[in-house]
ROFI-985111 format. One line per field, with one value per residue (C-alpha): residue in one letter; z, y, x. Coordinates in nm, 2 decimals. Example, Ala and Ser with C-alpha at 12.3 -4.5 7.8 and 13.67 -1.06 7.14 Angstrom:
r	[a, s]
up	[0.78, 0.71]
north	[-0.45, -0.11]
east	[1.23, 1.37]
***
This chain:
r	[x, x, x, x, x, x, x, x, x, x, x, x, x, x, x, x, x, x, x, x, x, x, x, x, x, x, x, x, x, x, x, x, x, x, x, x, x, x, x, x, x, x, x, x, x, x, x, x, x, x, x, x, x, x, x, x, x, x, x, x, x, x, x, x, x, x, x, x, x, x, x, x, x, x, x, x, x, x, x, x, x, x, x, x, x, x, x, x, x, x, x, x, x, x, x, x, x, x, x, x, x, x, x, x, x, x, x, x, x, x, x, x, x, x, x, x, x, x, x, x, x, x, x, x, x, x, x, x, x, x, x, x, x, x, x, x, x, x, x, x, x, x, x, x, x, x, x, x, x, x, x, x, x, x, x, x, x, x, x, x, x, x, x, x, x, x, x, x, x, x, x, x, x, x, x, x, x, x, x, x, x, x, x, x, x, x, x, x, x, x, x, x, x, x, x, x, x, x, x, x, x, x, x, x, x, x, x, x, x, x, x, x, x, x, x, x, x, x, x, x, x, x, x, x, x, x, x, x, x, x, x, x, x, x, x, x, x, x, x, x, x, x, x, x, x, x, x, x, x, x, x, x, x, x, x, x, x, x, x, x, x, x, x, x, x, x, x, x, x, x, x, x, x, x, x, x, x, x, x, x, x, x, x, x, x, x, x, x, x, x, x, x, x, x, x, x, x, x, x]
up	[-2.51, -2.57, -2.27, -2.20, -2.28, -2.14, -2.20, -2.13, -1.89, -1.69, -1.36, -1.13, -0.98, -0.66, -0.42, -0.07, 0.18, 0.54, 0.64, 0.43, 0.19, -0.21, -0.28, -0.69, -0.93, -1.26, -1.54, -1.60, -1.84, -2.00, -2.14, -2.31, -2.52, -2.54, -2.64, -2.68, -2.81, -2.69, -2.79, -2.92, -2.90, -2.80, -2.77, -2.59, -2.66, -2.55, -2.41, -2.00, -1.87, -2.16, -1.90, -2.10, -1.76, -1.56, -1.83, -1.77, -1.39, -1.44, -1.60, -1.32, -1.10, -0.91, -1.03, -0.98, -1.24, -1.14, -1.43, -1.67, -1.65, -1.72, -1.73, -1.71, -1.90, -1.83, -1.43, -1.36, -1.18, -0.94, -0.77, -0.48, -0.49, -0.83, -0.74, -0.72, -0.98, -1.22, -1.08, -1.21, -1.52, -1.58, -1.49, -1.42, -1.49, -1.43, -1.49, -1.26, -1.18, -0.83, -0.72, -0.82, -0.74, -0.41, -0.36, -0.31, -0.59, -0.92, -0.95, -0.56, -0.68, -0.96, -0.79, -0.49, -0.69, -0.74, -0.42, -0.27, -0.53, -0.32, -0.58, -0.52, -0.47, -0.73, -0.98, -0.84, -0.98, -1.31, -1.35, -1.21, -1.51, -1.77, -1.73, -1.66, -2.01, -2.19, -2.11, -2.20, -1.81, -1.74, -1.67, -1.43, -1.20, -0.93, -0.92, -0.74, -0.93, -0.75, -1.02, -1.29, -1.55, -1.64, -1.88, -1.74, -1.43, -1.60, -1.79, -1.45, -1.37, -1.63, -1.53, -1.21, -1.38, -1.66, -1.34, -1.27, -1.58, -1.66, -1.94, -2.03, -1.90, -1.90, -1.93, -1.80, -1.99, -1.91, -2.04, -1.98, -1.77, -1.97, -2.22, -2.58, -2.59, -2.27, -2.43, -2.71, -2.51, -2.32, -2.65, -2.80, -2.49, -2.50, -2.84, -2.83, -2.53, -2.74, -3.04, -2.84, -2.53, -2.70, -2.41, -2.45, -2.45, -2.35, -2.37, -2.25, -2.42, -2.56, -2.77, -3.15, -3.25, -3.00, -3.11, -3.51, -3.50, -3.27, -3.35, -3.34, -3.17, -2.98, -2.94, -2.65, -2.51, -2.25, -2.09, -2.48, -2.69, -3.03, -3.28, -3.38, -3.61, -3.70, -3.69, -4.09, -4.07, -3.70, -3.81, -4.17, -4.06, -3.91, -3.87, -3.71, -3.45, -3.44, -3.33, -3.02, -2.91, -3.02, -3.28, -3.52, -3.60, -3.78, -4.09, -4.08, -4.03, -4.31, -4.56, -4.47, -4.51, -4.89, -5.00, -4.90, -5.15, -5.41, -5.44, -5.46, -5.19, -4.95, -4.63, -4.42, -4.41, -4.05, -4.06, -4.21, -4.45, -4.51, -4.67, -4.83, -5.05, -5.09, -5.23, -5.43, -5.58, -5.68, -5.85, -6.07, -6.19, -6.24, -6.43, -6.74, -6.54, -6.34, -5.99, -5.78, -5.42, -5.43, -5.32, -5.63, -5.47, -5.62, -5.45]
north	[11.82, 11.49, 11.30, 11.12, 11.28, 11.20, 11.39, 11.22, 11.03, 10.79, 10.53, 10.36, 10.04, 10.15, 9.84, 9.98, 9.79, 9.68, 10.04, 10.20, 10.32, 10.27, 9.97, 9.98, 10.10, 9.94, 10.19, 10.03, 10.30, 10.54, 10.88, 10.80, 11.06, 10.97, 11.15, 11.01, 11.12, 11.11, 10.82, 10.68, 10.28, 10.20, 9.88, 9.89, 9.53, 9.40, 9.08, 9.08, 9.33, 9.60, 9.85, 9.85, 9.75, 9.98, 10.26, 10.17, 10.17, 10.57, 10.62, 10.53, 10.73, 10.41, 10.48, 10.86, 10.97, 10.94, 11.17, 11.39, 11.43, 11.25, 11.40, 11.27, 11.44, 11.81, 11.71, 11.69, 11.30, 11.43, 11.68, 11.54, 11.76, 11.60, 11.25, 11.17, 11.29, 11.16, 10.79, 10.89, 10.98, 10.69, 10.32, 10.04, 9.65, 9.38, 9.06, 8.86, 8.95, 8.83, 9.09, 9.35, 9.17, 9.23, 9.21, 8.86, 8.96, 9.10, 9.39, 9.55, 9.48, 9.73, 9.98, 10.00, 10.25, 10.47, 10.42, 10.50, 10.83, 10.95, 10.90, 10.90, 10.57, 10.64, 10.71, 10.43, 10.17, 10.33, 10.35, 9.96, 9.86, 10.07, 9.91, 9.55, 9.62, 9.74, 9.45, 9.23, 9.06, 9.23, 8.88, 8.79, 9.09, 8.85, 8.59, 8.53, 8.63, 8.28, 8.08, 8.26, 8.20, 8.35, 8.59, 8.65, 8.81, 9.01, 9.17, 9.25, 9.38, 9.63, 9.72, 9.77, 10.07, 10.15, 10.24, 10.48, 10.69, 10.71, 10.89, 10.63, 10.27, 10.11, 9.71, 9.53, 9.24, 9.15, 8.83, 8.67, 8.42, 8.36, 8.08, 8.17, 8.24, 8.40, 8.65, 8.66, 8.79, 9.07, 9.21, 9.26, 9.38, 9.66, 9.73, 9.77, 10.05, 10.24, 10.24, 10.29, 10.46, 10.66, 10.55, 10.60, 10.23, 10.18, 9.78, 9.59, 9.29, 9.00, 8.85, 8.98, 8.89, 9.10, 9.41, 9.43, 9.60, 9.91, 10.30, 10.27, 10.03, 10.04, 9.87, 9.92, 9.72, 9.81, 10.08, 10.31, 10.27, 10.16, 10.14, 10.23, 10.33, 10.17, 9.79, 9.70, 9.96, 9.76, 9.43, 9.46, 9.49, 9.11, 9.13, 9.38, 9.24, 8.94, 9.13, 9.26, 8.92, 8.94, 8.74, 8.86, 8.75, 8.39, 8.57, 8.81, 8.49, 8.25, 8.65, 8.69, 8.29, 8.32, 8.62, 8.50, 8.19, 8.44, 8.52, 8.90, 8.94, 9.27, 9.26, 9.39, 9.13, 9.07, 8.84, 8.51, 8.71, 8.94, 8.63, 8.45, 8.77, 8.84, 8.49, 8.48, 8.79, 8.61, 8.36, 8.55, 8.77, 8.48, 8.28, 8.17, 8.01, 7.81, 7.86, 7.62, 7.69, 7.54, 7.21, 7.17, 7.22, 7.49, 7.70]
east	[-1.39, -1.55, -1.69, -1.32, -1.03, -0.69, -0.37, -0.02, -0.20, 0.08, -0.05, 0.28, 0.20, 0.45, 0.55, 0.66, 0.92, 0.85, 0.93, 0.68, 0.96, 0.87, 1.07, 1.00, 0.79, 0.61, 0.42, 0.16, 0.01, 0.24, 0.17, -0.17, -0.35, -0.75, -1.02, -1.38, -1.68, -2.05, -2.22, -1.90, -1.88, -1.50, -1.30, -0.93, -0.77, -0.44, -0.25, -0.26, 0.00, -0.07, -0.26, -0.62, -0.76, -0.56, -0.66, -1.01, -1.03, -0.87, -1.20, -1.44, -1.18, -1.05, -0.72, -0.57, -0.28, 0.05, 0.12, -0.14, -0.49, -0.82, -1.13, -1.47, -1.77, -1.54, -1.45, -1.05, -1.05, -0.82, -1.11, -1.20, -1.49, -1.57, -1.54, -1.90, -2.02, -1.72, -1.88, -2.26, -2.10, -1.90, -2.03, -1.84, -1.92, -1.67, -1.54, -1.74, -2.14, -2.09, -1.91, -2.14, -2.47, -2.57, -2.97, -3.16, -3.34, -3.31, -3.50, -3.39, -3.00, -3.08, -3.26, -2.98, -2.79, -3.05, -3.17, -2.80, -2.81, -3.13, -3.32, -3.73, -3.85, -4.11, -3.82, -3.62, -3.88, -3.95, -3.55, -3.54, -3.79, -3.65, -3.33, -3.44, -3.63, -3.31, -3.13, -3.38, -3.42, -3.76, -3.93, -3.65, -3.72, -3.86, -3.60, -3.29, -2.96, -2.82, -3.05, -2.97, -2.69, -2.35, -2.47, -2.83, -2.59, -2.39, -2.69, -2.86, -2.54, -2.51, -2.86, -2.78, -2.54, -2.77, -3.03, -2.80, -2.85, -2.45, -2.36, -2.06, -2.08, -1.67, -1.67, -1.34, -1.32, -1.73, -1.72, -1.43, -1.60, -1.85, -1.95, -2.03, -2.39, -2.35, -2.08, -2.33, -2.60, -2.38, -2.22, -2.55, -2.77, -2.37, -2.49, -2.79, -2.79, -2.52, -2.74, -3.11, -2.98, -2.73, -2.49, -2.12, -1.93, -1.59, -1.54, -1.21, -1.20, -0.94, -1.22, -1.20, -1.51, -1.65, -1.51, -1.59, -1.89, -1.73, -1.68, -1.31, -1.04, -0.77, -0.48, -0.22, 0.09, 0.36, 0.10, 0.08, -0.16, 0.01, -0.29, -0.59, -0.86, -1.17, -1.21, -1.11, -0.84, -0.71, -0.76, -0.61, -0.31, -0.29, 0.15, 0.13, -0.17, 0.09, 0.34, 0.17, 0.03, -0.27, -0.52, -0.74, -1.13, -1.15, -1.24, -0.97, -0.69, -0.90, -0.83, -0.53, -0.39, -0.55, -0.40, -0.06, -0.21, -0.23, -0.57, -0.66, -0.90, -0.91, -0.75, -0.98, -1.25, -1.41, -1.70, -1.77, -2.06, -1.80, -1.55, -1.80, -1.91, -1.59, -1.50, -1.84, -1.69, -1.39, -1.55, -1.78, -1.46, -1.29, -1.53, -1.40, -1.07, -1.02, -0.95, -0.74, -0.55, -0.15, -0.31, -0.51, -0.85, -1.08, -1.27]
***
């Protein structure tokens, strides 16, 4: 069993009446099969209202089935008795910092979860610099998270979880109020614990570009998950992305717009060094003609 597995896994939003009475219910997730692997680095993507951040919140055991089973590193989430050691297992960073920094300063908001977990205080401060260290906010330690900026925040709060020592750190939508070189810093510091730390990833996101470089993607709508497979397999197939709402990476659109020109390139580009080889590639087969878009221009 990998360290998150789900089988037919189903979660009712229920809205009661005055008398307490269930009034109506909305399925929100709906019969979801799941498995992930140790050290796996996954991204779930979807338009708002697909259940990827209800699905995630079952993971952290904040949401309980209505119907199926999750389990968490082996542990049924529906054990009480199991409940927290299903929340060590599996951390949990969200949209906005603020509501997960707590401390006055850095380094004692990332050692409170240790610190709640009983861990020695000795081990508490080697935990608190190992994870400031991995995030690469080391030389913040003594400031106050008030004066820091959008993405320094959300790194101190994933070390605040990394402190933790989970085995599987879930990230609803982390940068979603973030500018651009703050989503830039969050995506890499994710990376670079799944690839160093050997930490299992599970990233909610609506930004493309931030999920190329993962394991394997997923795609869900109406509460199922309706594709996946690793990012060129996902994003070659751009319709079909269309379909569900959703966009594709720059590259990907800029691929796909040219081979419906005519030009014979591989649909399952992802990055802008990925298109440029490929049309560098073009070129030097296509030497001896010329090579001109509908418009005229050549490329």
């Amino acid at each position: 069993m990998g360290i998150i597995k789900a089988a037919k896994l189903a979660f009712d939003y229920l809205k009661y009446d005055e008398n307490g009475n269930v009034e109506s219910k909305q399925r929100a997730v709906d019969g979801v099969d799941l498995d992930v692997e140790a050290g796996d680095f996954i991204a779930i993507l979807g338009h708002n209202g697909s259940g990827k951040s209800t699905l995630a919140k079952h993971i952290n055991a904040i949401l309980l089935p209505s119907e199926g089973t999750l389990w968490v590193d082996g542990k049924d989430t529906q054990d009480e008795s199991k409940l927290w050691e299903i929340r060590q297992s599996a951390g949990m960073v969200f949209q906005n910092p603020d509501n997960q920094i707590i401390g006055t300063i850095v380094d004692e908001d990332v050692g409170f979860g240790p610190e709640n977990m009983g861990v020695p205080q000795e081990e508490i401060w080697q935990r608190v610099e190992e994870s400031l260290r991995a995030v690469g906010m080391w030389e913040y330690r003594s400031h106050s998270p008030n004066k820091l900026s959008g993405g320094q925040k959300q790194r101190v709060a994933i070390a605040g979880v990394v402190a933790m020592k989970p085995k599987c750190i879930v990230l609803d939508e982390p940068t979603a109020m973030l500018d651009p070189n703050g989503r830039r810093e969050v995506i890499r510091t994710v990376h670079e614990l799944n690839q160093k730390e050997h930490v299992t990833v599970i990233l909610i996101t609506h930004y493309m570009e931030e999920v190329i470089d993962a394991d394997r993607v997923i795609v869900m709508d109406a509460g199922k998950i309706v594709m996946q497979g690793t990012p060129h397999e996902v994003f070659g197939r751009v319709e079909e992305l269309k379909a569900y709402r959703l966009d594709v990476p720059q590259a990907t659109l800029v691929t796909h717009d040219l081979r419906e020109m005519g030009f014979d390139l591989r649909p399952d580009i992802l990055s802008n060094e990925e298109l440029v080889e490929a049309l560098q590639e073009y070129r030097a087969a296509h030497r001896q003609e010329e090579i001109t878009c509908p418009s005229g221009s050549s490329i």
